[in-house]
N, C-alpha and C positions, 0 to 999 in steps of 0.2 A: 539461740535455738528457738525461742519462743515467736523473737519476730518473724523469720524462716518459714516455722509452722504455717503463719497468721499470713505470710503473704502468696504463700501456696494456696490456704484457703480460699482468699482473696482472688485469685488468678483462676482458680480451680471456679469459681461461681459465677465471675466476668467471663468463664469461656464457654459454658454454660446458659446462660444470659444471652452469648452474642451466637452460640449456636440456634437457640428457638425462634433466632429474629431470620435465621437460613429458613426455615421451616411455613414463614409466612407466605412464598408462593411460588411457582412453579419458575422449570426456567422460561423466559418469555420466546427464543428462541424457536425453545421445541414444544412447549404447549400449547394448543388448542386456544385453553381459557386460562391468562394470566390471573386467576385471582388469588383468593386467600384458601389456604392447602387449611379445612375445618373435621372432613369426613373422614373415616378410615379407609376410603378407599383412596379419597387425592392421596392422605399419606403414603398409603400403602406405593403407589404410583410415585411419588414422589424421591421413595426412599431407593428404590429400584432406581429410579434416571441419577438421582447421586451418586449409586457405582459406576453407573457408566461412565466415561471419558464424554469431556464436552470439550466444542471450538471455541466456547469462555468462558469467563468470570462472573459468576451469578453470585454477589455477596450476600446482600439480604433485599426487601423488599417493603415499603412504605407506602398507605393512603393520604393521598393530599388534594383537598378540593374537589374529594369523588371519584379522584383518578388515582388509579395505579402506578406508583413511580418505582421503576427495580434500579438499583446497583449495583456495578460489576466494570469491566470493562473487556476488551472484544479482544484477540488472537489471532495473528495472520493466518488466513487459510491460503494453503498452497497444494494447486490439486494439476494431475499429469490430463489433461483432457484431447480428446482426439485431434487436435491442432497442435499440441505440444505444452510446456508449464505457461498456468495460469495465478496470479497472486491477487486476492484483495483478501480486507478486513471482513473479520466475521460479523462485524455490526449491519453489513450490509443485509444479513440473514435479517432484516427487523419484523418484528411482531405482525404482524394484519390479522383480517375477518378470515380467512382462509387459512391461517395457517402454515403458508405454503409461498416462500417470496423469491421469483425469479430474481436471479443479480444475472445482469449480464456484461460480458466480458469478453473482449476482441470478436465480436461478434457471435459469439456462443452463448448459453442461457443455461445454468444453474439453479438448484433448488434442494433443500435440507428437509428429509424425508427421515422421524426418527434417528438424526443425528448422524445420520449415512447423505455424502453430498451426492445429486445426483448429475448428471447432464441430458438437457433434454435435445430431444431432435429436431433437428433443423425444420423451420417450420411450425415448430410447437410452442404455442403461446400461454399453456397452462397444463397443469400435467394430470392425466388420466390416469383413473383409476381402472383395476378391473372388480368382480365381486368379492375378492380376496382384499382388497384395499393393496395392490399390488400396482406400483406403478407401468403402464403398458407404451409411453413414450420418452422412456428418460431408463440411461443406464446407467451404475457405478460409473467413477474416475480413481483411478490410480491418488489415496487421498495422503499429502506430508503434509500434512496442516503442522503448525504447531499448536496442538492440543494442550488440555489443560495439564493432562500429566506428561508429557513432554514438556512443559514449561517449568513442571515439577520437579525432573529429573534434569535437567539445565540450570535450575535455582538449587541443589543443591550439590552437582556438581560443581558449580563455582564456589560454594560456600565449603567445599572439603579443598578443591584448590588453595583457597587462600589460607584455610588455619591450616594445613599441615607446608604450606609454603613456611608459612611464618615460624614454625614449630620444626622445621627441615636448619633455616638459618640459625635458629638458635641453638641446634645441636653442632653445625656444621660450627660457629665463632665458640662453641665450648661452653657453654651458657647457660645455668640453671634455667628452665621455660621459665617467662613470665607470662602476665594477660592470661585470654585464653589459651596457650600452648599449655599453663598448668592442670589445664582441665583436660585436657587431651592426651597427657601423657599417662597418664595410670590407665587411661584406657587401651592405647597402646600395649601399653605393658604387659596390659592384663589379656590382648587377644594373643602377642608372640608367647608369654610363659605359661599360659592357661587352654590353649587352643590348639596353636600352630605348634607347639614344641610337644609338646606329649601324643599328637596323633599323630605327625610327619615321620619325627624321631629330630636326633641333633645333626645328624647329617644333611639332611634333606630341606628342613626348616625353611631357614632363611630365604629359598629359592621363592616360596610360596605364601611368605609374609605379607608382603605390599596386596597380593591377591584379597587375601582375607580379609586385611583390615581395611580394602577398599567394599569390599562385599558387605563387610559388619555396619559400618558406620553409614554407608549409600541406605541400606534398611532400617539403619536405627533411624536416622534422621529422616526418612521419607515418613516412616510409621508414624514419627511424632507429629510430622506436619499434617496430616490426617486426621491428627485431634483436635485442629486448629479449624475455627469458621472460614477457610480456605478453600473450604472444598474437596480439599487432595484426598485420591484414593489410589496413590499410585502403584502402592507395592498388592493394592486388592484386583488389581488389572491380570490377567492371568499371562496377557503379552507378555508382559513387565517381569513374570515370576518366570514364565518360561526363557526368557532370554536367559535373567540367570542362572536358572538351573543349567542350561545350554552351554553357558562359558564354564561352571563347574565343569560338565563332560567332556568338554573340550582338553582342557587344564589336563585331567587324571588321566584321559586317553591316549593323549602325548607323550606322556609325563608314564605312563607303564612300563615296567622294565620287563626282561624276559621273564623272570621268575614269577612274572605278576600274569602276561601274556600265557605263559605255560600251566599254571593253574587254571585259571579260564578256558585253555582249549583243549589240552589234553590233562586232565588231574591226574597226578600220583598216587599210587598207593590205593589205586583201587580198579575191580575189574577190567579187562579191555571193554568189552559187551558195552557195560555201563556209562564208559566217559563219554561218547559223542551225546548220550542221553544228559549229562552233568554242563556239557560243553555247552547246549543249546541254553538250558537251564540260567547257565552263568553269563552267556552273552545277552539275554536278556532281563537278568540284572545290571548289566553295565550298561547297556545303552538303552532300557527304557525305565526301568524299578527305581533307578537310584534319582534319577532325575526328575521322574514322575512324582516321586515321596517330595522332593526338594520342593517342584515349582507348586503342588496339590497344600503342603501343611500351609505355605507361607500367605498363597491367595485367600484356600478358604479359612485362615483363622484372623486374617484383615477383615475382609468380609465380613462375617459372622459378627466381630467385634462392633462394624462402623452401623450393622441391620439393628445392634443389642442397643445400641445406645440411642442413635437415632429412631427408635422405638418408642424407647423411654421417655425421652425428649417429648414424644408427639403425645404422649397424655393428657397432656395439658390440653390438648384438642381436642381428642378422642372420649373422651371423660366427662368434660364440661358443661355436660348436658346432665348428667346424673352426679356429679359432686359440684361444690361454690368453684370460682375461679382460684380462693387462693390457697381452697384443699390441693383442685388439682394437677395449680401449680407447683407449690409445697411438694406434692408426694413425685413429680415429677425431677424435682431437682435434686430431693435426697436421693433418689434411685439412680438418677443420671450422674451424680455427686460420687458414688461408690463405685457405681461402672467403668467411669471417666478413669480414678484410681488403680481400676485394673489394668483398663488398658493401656495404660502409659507403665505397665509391668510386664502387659501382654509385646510393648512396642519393642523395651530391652529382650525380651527372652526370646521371641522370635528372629531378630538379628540375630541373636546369640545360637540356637538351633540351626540356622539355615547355616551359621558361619560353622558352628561345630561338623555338621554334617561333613561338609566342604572339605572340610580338613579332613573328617575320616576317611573320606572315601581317595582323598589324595591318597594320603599316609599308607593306607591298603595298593596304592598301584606303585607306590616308587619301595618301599618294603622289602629288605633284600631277605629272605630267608638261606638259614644255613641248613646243609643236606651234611647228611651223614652215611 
């Protein structure tokens, strides 16, 4: 247990360490001025372009010989443009004195404006601004790049593919799990006998299992990777939250029986006058309330988490001018050190909420009540 503790510590300080070396400079992509992120504002600036989704991998950033060398690596952009799909590498996006680098492509001309790809018009060899800093010759494309969280949600799609493949065959040959399948199974366990069986009921359950524990573990594992100097902010993309709030509503809306349908439009047991007033009430709890709570707790309490920390972290900069380097490092790590703790608690219970939910709001549409 001791060495456990010691190598948690250990992990917990190297992740720590390799997140403030994210912090040294901007992405080269989308910044103006790649330097080194020292002021409260680069941060501030900083921490905001971290939620957002990027076309790639910005790992950390390094001075060598004067110059600025970043690490990362690039993401295929693929964008629908008025001639039809378009594909290159996002490295093409590279750094200049402007900011702003045409890629051109089957005779067309592209350019990355705030992270938004644009196309410019034929004929246009640089792109215009108006006094809004509004581009006034270049317009959206229809953008499937694979993005960073896309790339996120594909990396751990395949990584639930394979351990629950493997954790499938060991049940299917009869097999106490070994490897990782023995880490995987109490968790199973614990979402059908803790989750899906007490809010569905025993009837309905099993229908709605493979749902859940697809829902729990796609959130627990993306949260976690979000703690990782990777960058990911996938489940804080509010895209990301609304889709699956959207397959929940989907799920329960299908899945209503009459008895569920019959409360929602007309309720029993209470005035005529009153029910169309109850009815409007309750359809808009099913199709905006329930889903809105779902996709709203799970973004902004990623969010809020990845702003808290990464805050924290940035003291060490912020600071530096009014306490030594290794005060305001020091106070930086403990603070980031307990934070980090939370939110890898914050990572389980928010899977756990958004999957609870889920279930509840099934379990309330398939629910057979008895009339008397």
């Amino acid at each position: 247990m001791k060495i456990a503790q010691k190598s948690i510590k250990t992990y917990l300080f190297a992740l720590l360490a390799l997140l403030s070396l994210t912090l040294q400079a901007k992405e080269p992509a989308n910044s103006h001025d790649a330097g080194e992120v020292d002021t409260k504002e680069e941060v501030k600036d900083y921490i905001v372009h971290h939620l957002k989704d990027s076309h790639d991998f910005h790992l950390f950033s390094y001075t060598s010989d004067g110059q600025r060398k970043h690490v990362g690596f690039p993401l295929p952009v693929i964008v629908w443009s008025s001639e039809g799909l378009v594909t290159f590498m996002s490295s093409e996006f590279h750094h200049d004195d402007n900011g702003h680098v045409i890629v051109e492509k089957g005779g067309l001309k592209f350019t990355k404006i705030h992270s938004k790809i644009y196309e410019l018009e034929e004929g246009a060899a640089e792109v215009a601004f108006d006094a809004d800093h509004h581009a006034t010759n270049a317009h959206k494309v229809l953008d499937l790049s694979i993005t960073k969280s896309v790339f996120g949600v594909l990396l751990v799609g395949l990584l639930m593919f394979l351990g629950f493949s493997s954790l499938a065959k060991q049940y299917k040959k009869k097999q106490v799990p070994t490897g990782f399948g023995r880490v995987l199974e109490p968790l199973v366990l614990y979402v059908r006998d803790e989750i899906a069986r007490p809010n569905i009921g025993e009837k309905h359950y099993r229908r709605f299992t493979g749902y859940l524990l697809t829902v729990f573990f796609f959130i627990w594992i993306l949260n976690l990777l979000g703690l990782t100097p990777l960058g990911f902010n996938v489940t804080g993309q509010l895209a990301v939250t609304a889709c699956l709030a959207i397959f929940t509503l989907i799920i329960y809306t299908a899945s209503g029986n009459k008895d569920y349908w019959g409360h929602v439009l007309w309720m029993p047991g209470v005035p005529v006058f009153v029910k169309p007033v109850l009815a409007i009430i309750e359809l808009a709890g099913h199709f905006l309330i329930k889903p809105f709570s779902l996709l709203v707790r799970l973004f902004a309490n990623i969010s809020a988490g990845h702003i808290v920390v990464m805050s924290l972290i940035a003291i060490m900069f912020t600071l530096k001018s009014e306490l030594t380097v290794v005060g305001a490092t020091g106070l930086s790590l403990v603070l980031s050190f307990f934070i980090t703790l939370i939110e890898v608690l914050v990572a389980f219970l928010q899977a756990y909420i958004f999957t609870m939910l889920s279930a509840l709001f099934i379990g309330m549409a398939v629910e057979e009540h008895d009339h008397h």
